[in-house]
N, CA, C and O atoms as CSV, one atom per row, in Angstrom:
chain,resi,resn,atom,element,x,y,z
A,1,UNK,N,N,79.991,91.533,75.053
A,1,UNK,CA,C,81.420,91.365,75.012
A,1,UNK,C,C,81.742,90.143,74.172
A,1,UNK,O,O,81.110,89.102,74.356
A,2,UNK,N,N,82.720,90.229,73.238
A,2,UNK,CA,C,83.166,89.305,72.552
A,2,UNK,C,C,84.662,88.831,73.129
A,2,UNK,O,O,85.542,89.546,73.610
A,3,UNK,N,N,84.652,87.027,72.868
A,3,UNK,CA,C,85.709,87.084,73.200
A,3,UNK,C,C,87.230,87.287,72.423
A,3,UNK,O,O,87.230,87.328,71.193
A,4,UNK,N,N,88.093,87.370,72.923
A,4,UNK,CA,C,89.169,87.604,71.853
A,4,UNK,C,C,90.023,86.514,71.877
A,4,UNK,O,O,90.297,85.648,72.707
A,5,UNK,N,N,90.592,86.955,70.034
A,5,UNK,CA,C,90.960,85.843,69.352
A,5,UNK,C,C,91.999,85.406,69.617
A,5,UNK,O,O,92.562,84.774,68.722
A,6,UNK,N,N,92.568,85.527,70.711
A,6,UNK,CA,C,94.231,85.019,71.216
A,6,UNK,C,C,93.965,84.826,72.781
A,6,UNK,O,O,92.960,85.251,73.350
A,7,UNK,N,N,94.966,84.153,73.371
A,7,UNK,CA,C,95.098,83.481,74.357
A,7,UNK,C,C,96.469,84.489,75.459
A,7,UNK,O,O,97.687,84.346,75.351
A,8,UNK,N,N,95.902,85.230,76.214
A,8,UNK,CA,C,97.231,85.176,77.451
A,8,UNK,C,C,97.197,85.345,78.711
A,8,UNK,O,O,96.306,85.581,79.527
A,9,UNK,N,N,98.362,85.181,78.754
A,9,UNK,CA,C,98.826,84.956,80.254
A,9,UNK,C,C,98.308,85.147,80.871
A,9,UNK,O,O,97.801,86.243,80.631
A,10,UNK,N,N,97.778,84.510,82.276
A,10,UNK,CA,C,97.040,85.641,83.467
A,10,UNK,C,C,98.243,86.201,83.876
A,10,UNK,O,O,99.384,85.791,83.664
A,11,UNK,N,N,97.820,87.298,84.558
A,11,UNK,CA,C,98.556,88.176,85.199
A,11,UNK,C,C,99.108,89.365,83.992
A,11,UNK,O,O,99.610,90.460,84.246
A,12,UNK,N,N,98.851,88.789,82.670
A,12,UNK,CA,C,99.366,89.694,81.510
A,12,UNK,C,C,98.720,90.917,81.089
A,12,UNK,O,O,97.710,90.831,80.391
A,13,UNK,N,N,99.399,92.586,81.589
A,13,UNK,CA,C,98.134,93.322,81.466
A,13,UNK,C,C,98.152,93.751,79.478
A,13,UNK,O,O,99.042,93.441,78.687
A,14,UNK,N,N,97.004,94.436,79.209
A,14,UNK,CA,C,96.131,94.234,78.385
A,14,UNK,C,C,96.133,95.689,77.918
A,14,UNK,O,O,96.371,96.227,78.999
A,15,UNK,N,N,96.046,96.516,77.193
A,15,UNK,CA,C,95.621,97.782,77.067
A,15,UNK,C,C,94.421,97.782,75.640
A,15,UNK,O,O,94.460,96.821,74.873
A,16,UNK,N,N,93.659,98.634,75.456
A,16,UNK,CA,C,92.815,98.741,74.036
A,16,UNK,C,C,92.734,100.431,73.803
A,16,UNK,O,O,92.881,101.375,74.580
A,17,UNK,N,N,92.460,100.351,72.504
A,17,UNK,CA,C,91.917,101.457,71.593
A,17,UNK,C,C,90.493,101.322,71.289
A,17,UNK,O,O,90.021,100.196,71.448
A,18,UNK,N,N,89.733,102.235,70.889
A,18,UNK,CA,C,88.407,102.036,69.804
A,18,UNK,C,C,88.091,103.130,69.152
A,18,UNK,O,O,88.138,104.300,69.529
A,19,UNK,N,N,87.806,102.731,68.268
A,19,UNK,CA,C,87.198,103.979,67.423
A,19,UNK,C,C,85.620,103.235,67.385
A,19,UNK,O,O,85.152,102.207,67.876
A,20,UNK,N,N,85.025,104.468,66.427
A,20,UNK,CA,C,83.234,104.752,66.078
A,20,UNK,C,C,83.409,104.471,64.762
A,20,UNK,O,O,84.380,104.651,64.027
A,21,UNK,N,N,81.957,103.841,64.496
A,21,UNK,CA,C,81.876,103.721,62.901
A,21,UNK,C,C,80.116,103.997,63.182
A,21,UNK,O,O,79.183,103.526,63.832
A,22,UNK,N,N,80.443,105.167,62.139
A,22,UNK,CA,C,78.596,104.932,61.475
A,22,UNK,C,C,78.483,105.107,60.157
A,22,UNK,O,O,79.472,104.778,59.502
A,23,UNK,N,N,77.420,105.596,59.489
A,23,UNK,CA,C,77.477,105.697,58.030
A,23,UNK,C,C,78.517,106.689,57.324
A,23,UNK,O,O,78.810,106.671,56.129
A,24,UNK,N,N,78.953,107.450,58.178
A,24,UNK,CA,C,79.550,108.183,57.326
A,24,UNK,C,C,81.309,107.853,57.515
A,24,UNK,O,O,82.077,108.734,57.128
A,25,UNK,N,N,81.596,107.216,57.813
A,25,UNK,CA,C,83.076,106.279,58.153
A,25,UNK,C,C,83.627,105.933,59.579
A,25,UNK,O,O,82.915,105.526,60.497
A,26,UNK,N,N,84.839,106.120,59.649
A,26,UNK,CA,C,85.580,105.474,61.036
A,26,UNK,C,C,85.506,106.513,61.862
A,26,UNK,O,O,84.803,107.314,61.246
A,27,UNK,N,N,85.786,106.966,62.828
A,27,UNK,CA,C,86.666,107.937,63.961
A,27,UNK,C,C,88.027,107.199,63.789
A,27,UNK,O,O,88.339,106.156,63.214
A,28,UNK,N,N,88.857,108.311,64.641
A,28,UNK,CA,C,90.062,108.510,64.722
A,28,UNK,C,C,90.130,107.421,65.994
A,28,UNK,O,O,89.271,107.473,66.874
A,29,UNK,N,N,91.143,106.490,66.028
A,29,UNK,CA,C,91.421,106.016,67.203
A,29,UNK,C,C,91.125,106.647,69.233
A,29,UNK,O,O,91.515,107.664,69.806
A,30,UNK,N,N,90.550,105.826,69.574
A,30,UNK,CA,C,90.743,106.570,71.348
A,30,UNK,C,C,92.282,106.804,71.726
A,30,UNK,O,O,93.205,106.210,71.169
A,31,UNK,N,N,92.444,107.821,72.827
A,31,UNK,CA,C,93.833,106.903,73.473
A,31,UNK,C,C,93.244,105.732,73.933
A,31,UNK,O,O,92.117,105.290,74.155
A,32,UNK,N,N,94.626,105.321,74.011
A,32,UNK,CA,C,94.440,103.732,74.990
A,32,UNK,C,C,94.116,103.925,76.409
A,32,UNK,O,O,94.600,104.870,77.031
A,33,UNK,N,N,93.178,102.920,77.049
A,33,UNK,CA,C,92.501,102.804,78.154
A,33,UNK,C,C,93.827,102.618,79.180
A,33,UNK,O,O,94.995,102.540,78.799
A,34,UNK,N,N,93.409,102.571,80.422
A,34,UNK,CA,C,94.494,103.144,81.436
A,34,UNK,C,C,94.623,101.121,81.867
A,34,UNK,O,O,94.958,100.830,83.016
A,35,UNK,N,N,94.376,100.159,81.014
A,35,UNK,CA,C,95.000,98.810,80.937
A,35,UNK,C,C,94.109,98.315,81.883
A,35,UNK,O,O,93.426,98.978,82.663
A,36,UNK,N,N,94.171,96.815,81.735
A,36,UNK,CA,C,93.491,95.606,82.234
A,36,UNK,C,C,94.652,94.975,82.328
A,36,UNK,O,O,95.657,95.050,81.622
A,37,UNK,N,N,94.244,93.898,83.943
A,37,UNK,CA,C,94.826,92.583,83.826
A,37,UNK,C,C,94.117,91.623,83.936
A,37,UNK,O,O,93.121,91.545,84.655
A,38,UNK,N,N,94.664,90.598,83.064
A,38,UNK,CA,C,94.285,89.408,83.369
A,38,UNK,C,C,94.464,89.050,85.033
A,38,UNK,O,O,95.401,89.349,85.774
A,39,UNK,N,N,93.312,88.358,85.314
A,39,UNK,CA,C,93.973,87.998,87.172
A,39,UNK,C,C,93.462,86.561,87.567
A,39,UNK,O,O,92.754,85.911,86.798
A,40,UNK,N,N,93.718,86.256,88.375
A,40,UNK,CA,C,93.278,84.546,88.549
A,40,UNK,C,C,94.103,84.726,90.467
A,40,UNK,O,O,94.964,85.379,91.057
A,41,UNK,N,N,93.235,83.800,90.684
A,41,UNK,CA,C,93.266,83.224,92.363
A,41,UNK,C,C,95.048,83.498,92.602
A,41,UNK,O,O,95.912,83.311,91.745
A,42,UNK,N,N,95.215,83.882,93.713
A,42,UNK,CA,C,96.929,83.745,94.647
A,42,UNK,C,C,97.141,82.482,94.238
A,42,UNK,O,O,96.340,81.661,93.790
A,43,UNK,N,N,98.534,82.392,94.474
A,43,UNK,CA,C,98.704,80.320,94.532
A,43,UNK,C,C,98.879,80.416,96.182
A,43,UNK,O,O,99.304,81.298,96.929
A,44,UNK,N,N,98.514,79.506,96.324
A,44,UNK,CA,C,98.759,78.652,97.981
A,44,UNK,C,C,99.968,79.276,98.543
A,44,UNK,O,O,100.814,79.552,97.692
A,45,UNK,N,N,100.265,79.570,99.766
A,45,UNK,CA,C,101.565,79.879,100.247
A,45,UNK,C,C,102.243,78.483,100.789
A,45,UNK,O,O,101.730,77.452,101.223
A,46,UNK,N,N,103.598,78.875,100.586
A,46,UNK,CA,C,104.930,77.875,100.791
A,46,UNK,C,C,105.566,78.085,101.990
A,46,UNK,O,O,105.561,79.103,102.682
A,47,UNK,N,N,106.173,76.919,102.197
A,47,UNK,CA,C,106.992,76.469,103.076
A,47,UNK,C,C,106.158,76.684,105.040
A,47,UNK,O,O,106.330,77.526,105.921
A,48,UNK,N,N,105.434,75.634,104.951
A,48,UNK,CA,C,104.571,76.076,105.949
A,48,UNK,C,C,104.965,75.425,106.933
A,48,UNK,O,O,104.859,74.220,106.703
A,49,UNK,N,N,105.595,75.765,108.473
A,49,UNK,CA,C,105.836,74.729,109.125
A,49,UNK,C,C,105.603,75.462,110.347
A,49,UNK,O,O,105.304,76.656,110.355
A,50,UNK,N,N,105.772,74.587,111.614
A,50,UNK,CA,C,105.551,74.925,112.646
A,50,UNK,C,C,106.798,75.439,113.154
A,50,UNK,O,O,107.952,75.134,112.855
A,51,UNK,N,N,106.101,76.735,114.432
A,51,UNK,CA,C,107.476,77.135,115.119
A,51,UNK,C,C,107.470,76.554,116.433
A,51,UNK,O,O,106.970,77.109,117.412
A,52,UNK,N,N,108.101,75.288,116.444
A,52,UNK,CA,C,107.720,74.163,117.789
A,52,UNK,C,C,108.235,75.202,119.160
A,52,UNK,O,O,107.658,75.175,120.247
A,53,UNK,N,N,109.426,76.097,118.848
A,53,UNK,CA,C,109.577,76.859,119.834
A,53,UNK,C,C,108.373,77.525,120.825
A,53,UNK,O,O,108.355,77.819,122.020
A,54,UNK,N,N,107.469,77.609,119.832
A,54,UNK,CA,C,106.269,78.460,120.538
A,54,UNK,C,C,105.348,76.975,120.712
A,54,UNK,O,O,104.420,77.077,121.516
A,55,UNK,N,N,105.419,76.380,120.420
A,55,UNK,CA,C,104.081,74.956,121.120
A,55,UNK,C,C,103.759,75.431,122.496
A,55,UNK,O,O,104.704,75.678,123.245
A,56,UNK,N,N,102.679,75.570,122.867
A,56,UNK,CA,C,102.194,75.259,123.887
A,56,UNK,C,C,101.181,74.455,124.421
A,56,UNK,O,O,100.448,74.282,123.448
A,57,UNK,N,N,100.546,73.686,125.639
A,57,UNK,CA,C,99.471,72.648,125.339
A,57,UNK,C,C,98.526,73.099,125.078
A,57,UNK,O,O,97.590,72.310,124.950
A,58,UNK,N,N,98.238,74.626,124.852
A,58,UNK,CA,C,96.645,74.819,123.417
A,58,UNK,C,C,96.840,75.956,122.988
A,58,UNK,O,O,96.183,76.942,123.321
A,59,UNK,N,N,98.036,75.941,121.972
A,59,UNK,CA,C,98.229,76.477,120.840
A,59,UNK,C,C,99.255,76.381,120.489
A,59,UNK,O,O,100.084,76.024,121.326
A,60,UNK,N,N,99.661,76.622,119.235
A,60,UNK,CA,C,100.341,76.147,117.908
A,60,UNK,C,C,100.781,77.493,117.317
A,60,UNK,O,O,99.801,78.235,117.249
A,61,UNK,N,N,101.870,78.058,116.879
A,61,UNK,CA,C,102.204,79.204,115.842
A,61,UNK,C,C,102.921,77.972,114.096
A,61,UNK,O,O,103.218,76.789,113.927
A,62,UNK,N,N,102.888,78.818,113.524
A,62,UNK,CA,C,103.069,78.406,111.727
A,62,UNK,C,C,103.363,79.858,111.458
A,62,UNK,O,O,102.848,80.917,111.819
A,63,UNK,N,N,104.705,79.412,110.445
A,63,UNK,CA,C,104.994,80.821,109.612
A,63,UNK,C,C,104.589,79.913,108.321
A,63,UNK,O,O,104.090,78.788,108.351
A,64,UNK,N,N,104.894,80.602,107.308
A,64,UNK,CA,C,104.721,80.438,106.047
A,64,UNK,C,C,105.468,81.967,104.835
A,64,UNK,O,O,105.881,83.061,105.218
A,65,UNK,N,N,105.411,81.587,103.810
A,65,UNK,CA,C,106.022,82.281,102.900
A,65,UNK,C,C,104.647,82.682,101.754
A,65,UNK,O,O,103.676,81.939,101.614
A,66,UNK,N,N,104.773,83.594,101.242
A,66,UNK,CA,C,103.436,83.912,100.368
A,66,UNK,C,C,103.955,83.001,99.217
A,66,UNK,O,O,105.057,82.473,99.070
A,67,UNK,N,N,102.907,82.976,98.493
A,67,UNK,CA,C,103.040,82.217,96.963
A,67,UNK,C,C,103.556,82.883,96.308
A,67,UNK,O,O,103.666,84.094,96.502
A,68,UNK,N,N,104.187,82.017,94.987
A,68,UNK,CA,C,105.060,83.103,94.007
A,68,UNK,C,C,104.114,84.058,92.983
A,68,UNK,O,O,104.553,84.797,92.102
A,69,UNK,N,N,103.308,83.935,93.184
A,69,UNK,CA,C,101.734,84.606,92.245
A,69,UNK,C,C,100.723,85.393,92.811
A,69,UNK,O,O,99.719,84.684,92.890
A,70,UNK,N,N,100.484,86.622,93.282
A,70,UNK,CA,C,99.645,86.911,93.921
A,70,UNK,C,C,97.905,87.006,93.024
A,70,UNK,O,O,96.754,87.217,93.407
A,71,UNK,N,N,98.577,86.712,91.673
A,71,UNK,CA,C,96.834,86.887,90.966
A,71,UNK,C,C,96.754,87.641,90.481
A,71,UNK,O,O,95.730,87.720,89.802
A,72,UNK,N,N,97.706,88.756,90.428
A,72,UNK,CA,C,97.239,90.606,90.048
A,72,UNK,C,C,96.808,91.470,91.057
A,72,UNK,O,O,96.337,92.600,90.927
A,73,UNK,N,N,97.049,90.719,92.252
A,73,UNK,CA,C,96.069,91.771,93.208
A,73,UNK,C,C,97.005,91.554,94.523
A,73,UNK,O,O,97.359,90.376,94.473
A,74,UNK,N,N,97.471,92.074,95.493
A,74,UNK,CA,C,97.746,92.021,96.669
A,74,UNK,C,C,96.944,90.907,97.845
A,74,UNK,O,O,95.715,90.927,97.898
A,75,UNK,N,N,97.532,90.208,98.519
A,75,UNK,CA,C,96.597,88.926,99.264
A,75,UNK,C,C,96.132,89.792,99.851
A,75,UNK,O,O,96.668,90.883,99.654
A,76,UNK,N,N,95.242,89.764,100.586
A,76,UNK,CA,C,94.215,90.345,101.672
A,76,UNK,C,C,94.353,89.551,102.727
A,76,UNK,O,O,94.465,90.162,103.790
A,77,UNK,N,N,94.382,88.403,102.788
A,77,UNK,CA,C,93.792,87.556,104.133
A,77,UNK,C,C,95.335,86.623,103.600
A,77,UNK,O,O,96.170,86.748,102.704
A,78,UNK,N,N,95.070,85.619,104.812
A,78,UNK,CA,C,94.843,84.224,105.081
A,78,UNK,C,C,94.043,82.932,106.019
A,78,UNK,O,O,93.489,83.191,107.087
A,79,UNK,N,N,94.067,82.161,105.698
A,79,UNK,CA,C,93.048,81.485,106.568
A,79,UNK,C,C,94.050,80.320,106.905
A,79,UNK,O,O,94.938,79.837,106.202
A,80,UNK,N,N,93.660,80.013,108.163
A,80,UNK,CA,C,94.647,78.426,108.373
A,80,UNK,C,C,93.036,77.300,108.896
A,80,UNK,O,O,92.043,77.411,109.614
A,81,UNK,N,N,93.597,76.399,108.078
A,81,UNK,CA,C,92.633,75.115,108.470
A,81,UNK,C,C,93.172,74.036,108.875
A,81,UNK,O,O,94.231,73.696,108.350
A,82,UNK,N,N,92.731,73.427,109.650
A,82,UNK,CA,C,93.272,72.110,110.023
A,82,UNK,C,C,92.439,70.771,109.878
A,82,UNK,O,O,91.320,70.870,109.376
A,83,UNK,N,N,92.844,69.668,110.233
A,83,UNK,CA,C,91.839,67.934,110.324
A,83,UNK,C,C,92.455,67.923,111.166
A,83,UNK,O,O,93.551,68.393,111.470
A,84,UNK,N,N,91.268,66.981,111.889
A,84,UNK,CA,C,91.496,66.465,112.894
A,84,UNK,C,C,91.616,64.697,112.723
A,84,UNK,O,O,91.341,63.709,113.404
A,85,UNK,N,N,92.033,64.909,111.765
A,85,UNK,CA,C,92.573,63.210,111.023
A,85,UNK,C,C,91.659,62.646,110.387
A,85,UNK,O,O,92.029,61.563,109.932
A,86,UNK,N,N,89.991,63.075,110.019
A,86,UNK,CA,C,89.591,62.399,109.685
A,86,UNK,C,C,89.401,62.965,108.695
A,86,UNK,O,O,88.173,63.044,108.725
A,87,UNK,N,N,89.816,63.611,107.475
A,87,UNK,CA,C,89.948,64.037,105.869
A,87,UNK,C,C,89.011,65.417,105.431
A,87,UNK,O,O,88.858,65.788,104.268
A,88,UNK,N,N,88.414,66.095,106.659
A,88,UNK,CA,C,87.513,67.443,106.508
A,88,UNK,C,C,88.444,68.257,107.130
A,88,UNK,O,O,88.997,67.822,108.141
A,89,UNK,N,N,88.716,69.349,106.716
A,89,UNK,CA,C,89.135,71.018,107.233
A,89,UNK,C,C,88.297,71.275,107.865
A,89,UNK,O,O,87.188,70.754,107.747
A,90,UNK,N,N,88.746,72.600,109.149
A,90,UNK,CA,C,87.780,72.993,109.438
A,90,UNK,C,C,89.094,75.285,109.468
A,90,UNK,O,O,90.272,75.645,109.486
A,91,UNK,N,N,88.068,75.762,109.455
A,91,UNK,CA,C,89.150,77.144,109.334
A,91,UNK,C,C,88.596,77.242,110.745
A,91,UNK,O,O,87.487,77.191,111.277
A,92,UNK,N,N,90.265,77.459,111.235
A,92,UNK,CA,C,90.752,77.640,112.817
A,92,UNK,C,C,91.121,79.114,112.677
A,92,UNK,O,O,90.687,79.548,113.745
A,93,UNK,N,N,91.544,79.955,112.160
A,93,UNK,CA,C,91.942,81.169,111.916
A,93,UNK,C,C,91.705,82.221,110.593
A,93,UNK,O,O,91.628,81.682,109.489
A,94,UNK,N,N,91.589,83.684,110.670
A,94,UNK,CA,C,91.613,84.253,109.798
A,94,UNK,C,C,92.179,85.427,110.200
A,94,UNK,O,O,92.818,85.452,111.252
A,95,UNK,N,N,92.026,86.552,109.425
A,95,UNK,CA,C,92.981,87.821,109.530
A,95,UNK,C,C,94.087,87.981,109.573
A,95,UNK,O,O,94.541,89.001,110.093
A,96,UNK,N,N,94.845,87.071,109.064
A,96,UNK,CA,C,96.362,86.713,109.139
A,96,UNK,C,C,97.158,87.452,108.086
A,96,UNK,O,O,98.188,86.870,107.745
A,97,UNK,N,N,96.886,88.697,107.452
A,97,UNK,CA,C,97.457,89.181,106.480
A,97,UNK,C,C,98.721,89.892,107.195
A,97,UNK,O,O,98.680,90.187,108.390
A,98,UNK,N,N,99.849,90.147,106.376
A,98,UNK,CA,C,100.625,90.564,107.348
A,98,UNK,C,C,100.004,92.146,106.465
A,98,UNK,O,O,99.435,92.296,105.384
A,99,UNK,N,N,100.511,93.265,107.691
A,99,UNK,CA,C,100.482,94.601,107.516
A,99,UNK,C,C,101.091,95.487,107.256
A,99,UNK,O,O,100.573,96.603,107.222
């Protein structure tokens, strides 16, 4: 694979053609392929806060908002991590995708 000579967007989809060459000249163009995207990681989700309504003395609810970027792909998950003040995460939760 070579890379190509221009630069874009992630998330920007992509389509191609090709033709054949041997000694005796070109082929006729392909159709175009059924497209590529560029894709890159979700961004982080926003506005994350607690719903103090639900506090209880051992456990915690958080909504949040998805990111404005999913990557090209639909999120699958989320994970919530927390510190316990001293500057390491640890993941307290997963399967949090909504359905």
């Amino acid at each position: 694979m070579k890379d190509a000579p221009f630069n874009l967007a992630w998330g920007t989809s992509i389509y191609a053609k090709i033709d054949a060459i041997n000694s005796y000249g070109i082929s006729e163009l392909s159709d175009a392929g059924n497209g590529a995207v560029i894709i890159t990681y979700p961004e982080a989700p926003v506005d994350l806060t607690e719903v103090i309504a639900e506090r209880t003395s051992t456990s915690i609810t958080f909504s949040w908002s998805e990111g404005l970027d999913n990557g090209g792909t639909p999120v699958l998950d989320y994970r919530v991590s927390f510190d316990g003040a001293i500057g390491v995460y640890s993941v307290l939760a997963t399967n949090l995708a909504a359905t």
